[in-house]
C-alpha positions in Angstrom: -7.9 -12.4 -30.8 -6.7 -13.5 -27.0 -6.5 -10.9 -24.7 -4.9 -10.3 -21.8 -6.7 -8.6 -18.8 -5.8 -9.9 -15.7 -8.3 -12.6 -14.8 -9.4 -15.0 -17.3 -6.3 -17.3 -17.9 -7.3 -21.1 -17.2 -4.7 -23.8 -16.7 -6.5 -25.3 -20.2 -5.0 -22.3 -21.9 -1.2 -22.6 -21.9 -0.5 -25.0 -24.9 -2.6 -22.3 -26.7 -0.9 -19.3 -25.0 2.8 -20.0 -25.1 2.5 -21.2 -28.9 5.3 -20.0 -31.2 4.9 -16.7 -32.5 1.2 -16.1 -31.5 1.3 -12.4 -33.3 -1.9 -11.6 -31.5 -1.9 -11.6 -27.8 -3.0 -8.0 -27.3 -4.0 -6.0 -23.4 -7.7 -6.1 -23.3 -9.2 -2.5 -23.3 -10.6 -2.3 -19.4 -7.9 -3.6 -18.2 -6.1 -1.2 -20.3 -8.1 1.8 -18.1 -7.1 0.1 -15.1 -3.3 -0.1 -15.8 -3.8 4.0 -16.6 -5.7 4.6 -13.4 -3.1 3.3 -11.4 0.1 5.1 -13.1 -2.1 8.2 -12.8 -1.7 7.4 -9.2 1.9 6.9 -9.2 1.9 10.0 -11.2 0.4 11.8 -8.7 2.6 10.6 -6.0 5.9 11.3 -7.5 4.2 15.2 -8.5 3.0 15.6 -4.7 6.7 15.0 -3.3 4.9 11.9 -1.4 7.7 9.0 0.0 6.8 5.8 -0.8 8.0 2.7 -0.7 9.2 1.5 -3.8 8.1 4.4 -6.0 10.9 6.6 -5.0 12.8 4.8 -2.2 15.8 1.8 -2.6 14.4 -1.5 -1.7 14.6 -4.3 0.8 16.9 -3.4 3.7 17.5 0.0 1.6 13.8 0.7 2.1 14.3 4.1 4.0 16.5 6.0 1.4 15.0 8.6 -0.5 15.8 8.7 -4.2 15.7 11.8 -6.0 13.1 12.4 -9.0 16.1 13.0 -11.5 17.4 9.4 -10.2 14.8 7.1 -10.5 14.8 6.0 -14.0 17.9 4.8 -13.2 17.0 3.5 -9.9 14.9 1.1 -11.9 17.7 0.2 -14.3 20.1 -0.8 -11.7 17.0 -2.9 -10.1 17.1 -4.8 -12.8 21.1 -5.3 -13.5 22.0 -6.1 -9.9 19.0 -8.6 -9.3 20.0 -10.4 -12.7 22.3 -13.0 -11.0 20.4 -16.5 -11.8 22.4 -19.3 -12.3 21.8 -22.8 -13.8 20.2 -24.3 -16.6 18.1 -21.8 -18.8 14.1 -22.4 -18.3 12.6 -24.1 -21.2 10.9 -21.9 -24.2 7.1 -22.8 -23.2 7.9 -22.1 -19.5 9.9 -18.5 -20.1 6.9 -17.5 -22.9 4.1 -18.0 -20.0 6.0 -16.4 -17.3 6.2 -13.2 -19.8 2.5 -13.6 -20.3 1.7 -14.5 -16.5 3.5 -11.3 -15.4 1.6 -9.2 -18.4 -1.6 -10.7 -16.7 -0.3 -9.5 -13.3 0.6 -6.2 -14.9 -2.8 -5.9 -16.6 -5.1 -6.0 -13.1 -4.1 -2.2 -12.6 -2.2 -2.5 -9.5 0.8 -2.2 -10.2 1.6 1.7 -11.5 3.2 0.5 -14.7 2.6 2.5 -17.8 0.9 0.1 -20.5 3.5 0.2 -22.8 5.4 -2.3 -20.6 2.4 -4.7 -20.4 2.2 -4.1 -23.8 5.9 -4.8 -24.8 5.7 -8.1 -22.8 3.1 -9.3 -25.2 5.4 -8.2 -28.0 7.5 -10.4 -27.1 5.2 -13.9 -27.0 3.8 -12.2 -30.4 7.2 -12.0 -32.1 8.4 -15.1 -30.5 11.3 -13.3 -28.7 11.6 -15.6 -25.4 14.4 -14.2 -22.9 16.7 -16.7 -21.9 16.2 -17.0 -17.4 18.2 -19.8 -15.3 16.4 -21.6 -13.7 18.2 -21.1 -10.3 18.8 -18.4 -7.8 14.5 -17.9 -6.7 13.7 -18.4 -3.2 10.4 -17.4 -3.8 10.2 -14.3 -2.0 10.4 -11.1 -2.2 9.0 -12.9 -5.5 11.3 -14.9 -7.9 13.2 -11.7 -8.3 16.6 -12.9 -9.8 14.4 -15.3 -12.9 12.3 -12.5 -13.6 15.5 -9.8 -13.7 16.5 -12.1 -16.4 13.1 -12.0 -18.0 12.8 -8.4 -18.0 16.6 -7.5 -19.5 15.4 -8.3 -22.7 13.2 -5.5 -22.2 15.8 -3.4 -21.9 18.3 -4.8 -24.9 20.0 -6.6 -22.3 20.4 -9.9 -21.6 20.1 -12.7 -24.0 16.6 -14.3 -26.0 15.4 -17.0 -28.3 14.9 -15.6 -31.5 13.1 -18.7 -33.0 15.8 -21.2 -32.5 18.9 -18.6 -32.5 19.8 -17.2 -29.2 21.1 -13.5 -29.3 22.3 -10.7 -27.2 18.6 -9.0 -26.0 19.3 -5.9 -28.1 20.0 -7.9 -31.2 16.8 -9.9 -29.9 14.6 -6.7 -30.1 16.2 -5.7 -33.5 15.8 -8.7 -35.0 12.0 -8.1 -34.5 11.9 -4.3 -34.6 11.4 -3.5 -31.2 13.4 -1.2 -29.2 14.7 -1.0 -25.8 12.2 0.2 -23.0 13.6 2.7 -21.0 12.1 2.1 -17.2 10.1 4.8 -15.4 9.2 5.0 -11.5 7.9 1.4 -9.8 8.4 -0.3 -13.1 11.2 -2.3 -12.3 10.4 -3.4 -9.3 6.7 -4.0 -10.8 7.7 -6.8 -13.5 10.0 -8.7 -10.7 8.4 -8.6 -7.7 6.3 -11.6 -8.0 5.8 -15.4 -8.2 5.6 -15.9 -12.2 8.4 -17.9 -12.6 7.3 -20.5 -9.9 3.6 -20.5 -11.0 4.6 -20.9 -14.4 7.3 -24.2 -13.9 4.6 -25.6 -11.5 1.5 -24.7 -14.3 3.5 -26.9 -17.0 4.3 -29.8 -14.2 0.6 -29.2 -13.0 -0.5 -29.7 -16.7 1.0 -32.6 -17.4 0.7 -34.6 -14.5 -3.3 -34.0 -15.0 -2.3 -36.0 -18.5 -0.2 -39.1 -16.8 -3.3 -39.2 -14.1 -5.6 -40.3 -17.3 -2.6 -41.8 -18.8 -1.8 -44.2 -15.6 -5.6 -45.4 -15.7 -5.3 -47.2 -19.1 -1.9 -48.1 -17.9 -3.9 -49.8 -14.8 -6.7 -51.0 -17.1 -4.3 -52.7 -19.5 -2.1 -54.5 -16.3 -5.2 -56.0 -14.7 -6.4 -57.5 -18.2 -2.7 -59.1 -18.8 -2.9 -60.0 -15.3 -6.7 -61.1 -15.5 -7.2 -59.2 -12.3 -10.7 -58.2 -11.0 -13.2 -55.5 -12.0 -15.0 -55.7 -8.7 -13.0 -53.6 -6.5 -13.8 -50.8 -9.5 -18.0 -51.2 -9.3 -19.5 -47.7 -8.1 -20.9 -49.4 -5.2 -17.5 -49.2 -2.9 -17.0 -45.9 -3.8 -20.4 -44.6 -2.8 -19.3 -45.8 0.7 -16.4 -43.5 0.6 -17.5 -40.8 -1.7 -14.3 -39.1 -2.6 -14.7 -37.2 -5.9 -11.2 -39.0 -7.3 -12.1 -42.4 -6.3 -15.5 -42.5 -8.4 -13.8 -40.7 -11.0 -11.2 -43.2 -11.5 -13.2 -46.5 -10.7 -15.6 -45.1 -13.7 -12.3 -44.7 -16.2 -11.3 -48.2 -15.2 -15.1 -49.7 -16.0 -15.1 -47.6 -19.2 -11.9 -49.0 -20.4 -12.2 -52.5 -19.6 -16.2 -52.4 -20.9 -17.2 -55.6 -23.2 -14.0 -57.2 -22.5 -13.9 -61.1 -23.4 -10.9 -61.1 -21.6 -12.8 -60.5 -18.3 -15.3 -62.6 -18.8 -13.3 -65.4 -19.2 -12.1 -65.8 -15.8 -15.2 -64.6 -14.2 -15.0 -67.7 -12.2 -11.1 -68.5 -11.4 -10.1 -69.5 -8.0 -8.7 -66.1 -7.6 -9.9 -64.3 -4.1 -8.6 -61.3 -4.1 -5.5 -58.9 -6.3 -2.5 -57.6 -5.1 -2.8 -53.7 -3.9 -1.6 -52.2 -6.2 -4.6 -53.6 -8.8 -7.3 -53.2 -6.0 -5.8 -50.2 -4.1 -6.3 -48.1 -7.7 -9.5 -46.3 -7.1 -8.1 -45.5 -3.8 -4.8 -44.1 -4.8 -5.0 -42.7 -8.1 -8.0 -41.4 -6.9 -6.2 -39.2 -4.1 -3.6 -38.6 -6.7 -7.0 -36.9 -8.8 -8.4 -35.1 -5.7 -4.5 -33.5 -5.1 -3.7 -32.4 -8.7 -7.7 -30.9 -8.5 -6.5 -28.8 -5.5 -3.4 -27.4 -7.2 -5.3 -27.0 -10.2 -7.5 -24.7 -8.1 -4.6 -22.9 -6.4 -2.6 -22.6 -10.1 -5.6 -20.9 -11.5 -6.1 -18.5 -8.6 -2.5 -17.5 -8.8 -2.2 -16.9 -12.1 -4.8 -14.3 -12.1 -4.0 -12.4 -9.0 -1.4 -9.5 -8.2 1.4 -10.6 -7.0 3.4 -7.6 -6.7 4.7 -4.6 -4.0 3.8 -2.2 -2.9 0.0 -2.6 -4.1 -1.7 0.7 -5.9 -5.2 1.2 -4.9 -6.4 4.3 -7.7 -9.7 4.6 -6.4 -8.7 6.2 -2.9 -4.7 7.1 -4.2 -3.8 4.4 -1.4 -0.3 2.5 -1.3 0.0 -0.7 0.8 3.2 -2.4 1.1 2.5 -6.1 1.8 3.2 -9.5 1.3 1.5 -10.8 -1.9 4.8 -11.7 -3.6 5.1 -14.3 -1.2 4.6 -17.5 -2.7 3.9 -19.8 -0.1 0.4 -20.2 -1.4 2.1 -22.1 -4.5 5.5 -23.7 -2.5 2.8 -26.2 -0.1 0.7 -27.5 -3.2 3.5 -28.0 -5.3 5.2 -30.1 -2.7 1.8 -31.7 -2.1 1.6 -32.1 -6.0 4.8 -34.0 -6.4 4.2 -36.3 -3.4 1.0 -37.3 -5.0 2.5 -37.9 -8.3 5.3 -40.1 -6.8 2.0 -42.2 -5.7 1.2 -42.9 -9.4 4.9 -43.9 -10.3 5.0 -46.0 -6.9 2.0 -48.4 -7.6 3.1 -48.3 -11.5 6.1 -49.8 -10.5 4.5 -52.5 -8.4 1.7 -53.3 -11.1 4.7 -54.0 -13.4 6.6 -56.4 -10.8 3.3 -57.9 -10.6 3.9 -58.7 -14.3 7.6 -59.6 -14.7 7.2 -62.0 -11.5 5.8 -65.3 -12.6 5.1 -66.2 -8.8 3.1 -63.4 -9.3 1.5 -63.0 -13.0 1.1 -66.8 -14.7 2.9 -65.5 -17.2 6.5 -66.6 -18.5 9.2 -65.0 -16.0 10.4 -61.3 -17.1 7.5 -60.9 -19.9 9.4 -62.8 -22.1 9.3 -66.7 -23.4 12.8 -68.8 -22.8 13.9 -66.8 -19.8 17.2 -68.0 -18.8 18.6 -67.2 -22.3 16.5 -64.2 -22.4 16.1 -61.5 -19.9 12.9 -59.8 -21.1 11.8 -57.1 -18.8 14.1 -57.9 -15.8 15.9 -54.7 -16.0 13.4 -52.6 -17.3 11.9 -53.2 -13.7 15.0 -52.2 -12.4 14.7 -48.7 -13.9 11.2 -48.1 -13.0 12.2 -48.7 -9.1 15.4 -46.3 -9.9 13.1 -43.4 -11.2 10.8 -44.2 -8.2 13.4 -44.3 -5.7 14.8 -41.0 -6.9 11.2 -39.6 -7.1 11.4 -39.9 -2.8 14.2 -38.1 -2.4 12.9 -35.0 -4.8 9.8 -35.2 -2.9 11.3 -33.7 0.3 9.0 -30.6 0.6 10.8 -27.3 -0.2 8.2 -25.4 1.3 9.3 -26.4 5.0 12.6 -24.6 4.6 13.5 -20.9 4.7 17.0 -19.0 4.8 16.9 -15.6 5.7 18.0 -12.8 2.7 18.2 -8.9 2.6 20.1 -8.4 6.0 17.5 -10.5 7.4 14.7 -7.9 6.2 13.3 -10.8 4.3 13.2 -13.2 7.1 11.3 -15.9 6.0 11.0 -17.1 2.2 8.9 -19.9 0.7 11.2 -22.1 -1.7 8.5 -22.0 -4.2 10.3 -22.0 -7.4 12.6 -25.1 -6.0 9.0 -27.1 -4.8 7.8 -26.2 -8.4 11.3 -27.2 -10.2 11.1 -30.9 -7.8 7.6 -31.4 -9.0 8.3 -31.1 -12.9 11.4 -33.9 -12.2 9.1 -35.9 -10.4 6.5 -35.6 -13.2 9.4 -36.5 -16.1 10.1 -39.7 -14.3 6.8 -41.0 -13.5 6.3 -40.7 -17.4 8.9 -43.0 -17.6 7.8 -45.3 -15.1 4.4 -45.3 -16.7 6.0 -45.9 -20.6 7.7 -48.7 -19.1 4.3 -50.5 -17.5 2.4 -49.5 -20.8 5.1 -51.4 -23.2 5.3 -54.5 -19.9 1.4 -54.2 -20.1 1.4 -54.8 -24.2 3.7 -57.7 -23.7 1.8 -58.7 -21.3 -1.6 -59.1 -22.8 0.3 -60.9 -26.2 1.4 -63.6 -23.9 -1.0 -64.1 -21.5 -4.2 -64.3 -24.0 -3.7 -67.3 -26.6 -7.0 -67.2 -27.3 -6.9 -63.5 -28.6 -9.8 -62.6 -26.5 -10.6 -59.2 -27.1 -9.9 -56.8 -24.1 -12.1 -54.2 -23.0 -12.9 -51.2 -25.8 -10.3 -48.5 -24.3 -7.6 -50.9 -23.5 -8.0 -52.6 -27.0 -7.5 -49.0 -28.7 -4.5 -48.7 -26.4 -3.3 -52.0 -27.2 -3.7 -51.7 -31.0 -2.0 -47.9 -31.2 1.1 -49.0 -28.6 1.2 -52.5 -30.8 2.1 -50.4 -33.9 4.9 -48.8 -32.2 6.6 -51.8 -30.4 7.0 -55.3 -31.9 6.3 -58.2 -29.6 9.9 -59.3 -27.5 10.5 -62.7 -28.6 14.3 -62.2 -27.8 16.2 -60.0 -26.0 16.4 -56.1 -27.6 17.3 -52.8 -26.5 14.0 -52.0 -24.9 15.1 -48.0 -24.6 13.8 -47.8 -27.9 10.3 -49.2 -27.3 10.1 -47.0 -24.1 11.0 -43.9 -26.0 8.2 -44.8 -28.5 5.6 -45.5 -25.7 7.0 -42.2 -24.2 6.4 -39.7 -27.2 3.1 -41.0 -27.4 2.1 -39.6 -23.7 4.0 -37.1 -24.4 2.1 -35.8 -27.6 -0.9 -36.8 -26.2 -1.8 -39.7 -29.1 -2.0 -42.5 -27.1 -4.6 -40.7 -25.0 -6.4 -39.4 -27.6 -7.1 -42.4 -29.2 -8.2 -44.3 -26.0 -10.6 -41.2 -25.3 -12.3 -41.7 -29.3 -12.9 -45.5 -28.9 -14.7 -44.2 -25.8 -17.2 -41.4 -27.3 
């Protein structure tokens, strides 16, 4: 049975996490005893007649009014109600179910002061697949993504609105539906389960996750273009990267070898004329292997920030101290996800090139626009059209969020970080550089039918690519509508078969 105790979650963790209707997510027992220690603190506070900030004072620019004890359940209610004013577009499902559990892993480090029914109650509602409906608008990633996770935590109160498996319902008929009640806040709860950066890490985690994927998936993308293109091997061999030893450049130069391994294909131009490919075939190691070493920083970053606390004031039990800080300030997440998307815009850049390197027969030997009697057929003309659309629109999403601020809170929150907009630009970015890379993989396919006669078999990975993605789209001897062949190329990245079966023919 998973649990949930503040430091174990791994990026490789959310498909298995934010399943539908887990029924077993549960708060792991010393993290449990932390969460206690620390409301004991709170506890003790409210019993000594102690002020503190955010236990039993307003908030932001309201910081120095003293709430009385009899007030303070409803203090937290109105927290809640008045920071509930998200706009937009509702986050998906798999996105809203990790930010509940990324805020129960916050929750679950013990400093926070919540009681453990509310960590608790979060996980009751991945378990019973209740998944509060949050816009995804109105976060400027500090004083944490506080109107998104208002949102998030109304359900908790029978407010709002929730996913009930595919039916969405007002939050109290959410709870019933499942036979949960409404949780009635205590002291520093409210302010506990929004004051953090759970909404950004988790849009940025399901980017992050999926861009790791089209990484893999543009290297057979690569490795299939250079055999339809029967580009060179050389610039791949080990020996150029040891001269430049960056960790993404070997790994990627390796994945090209391995895919294009006992190709017939390459051996049988071992000896063309050819000096030297275009950039974009030579230049791969190079670039998608910068792409790897970013997405291996954010990974790093992702995975630190999922399993830290995030929220303020910070309770210390072990000395009854109170420190209000800065730790909802998610600038550590707004610079990697801009740095994420820019290096993801890399991979649909040079996918783009590698398929006008195919369409143009100055460029490819093969028939103009992938596609025998051009003139009366089009072929892939305007399918490289689309890929530099999605590429051109992937440059202006990639203007960093992270380098702009606007002052909220009567200017008591002066500077902010943008994360949850850097994180929001980087899943776009990610969406269309699947396409663009759907697009090369089905140019690629029609690529190697007309450029090899001879049905010389390509390289081991690239032939199990070749022979899955043949099954899906029939060869283009006349003009079609090509969405549909993209589509199908698409689903495949995006359910992970195509890479699955070029990783088996490579065990």
């Amino acid at each position: 049975m998973p649990t949930i105790d503040g430091s174990s979650i791994k990026l490789d963790d959310i498909p298995r996490l934010t399943a539908a209707g887990r029924k077993d997510l549960r708060l792991d027992d010393s993290a449990r005893k932390a969460v206690e220690a620390a409301r004991a603190t709170v506890e003790d506070i409210l019993a000594s007649g102690r002020v503190v900030y955010g236990i039993n004072t307003g908030f932001g620019k309201l910081a120095s009014t003293r709430i009385p004890a009899d007030k303070l359940a409803t203090l937290q209610r109105n927290l809640i109600l008045s920071h509930a004013v998200g706009v937009g577009e509702p986050l998906s499902k798999e996105i809203a179910r990790l930010a509940l559990i990324l805020r129960a892993n916050n929750l679950a480090c013990g400093h926070s002061g919540v009681r453990t029914v509310v960590v608790e109650r979060l996980l009751d509602l991945v378990n019973a697949d209740v998944v509060p409906v949050i816009p995804s608008q109105g976060s400027v990633g500090a004083s944490g993504d506080l109107a998104p996770l208002a949102h998030m935590t109304l359900v908790l109160l029978g407010e709002g609105e929730a996913w009930v498996g595919d039916e969405r319902l007002p939050g109290a008929e959410a709870l019933a539906a499942v036979g949960l009640e409404p949780l009635e806040l205590e002291a520093k709860e409210g302010l506990a389960l929004i004051n953090g950066t759970q909404i950004s890490c988790a849009i940025g985690a399901v980017a992050l996750s999926r861009a790791l994927e089209l990484a893999e998936a543009a290297e057979v993308a690569c490795a299939m273009t250079l055999e339809a293109l029967k580009g060179s091997v050389r610039p791949f061999d080990s020996r150029v990267g040891d001269l430049r030893p960056h960790p993404g450049h070997a790994r990627v130069s390796a994945n090209i070898r391995a895919l294009m391994a006992e190709s017939e294909i390459l051996a049988s131009h071992a000896d063309c004329g050819r000096v030297q490919d275009q950039y974009s075939l030579r230049c791969v190691p190079q670039v998608h292997g910068a792409v790897r070493d970013a997405l291996d920083h954010v990974r790093t970053v992702v995975e630190r920030e999922m399993n830290s606390v995030t929220d303020n004031p910070l309770i210390f039990p072990a000395d009854g101290d109170v420190i209000s800080a800065g730790n909802f300030h998610a600038e550590p997440l707004a610079i990697p996800f801009d740095y994420a998307a820019a290096a993801v815009c890399e991979l649909a850049n040079i996918s783009e090139r590698r398929l006008e390197n195919m369409v143009n027969p100055d460029l490819s030997g093969l028939p103009p626009f992938l596609i025998e009697s051009s003139g009366l057929n089009s072929g892939f003309m305007i399918a490289q059209v689309t890929a530099a659309a999605l590429v051109s629109e992937n440059k202006c999403l990639a203007h960093p969020a992270s380098v702009d601020s606007v002052p909220t809170s009567a200017n008591k929150e002066d500077h902010v970080s943008m994360a949850p907009i850097a994180a929001r630009k980087f899943g776009m970015i990610v969406e269309n550089t699947a396409h663009v890379l759907a697009i090369e993989l089905a140019g690629a396919l029609q690529g190697l039918r007309l450029g090899n006669p001879e049905r010389l078999r390509p390289g081991r990975g690239v032939a199990a690519a070749f022979d899955f993605l043949a099954a899906l789209v029939p060869p283009l001897t006349e003009d079609r509508i090509l969405q549909h062949d993209f589509a199908a190329v698409r689903r495949s990245l995006d359910d992970g078969r195509l890479l699955e079966t070029v990783r088996r023919s490579l065990a």
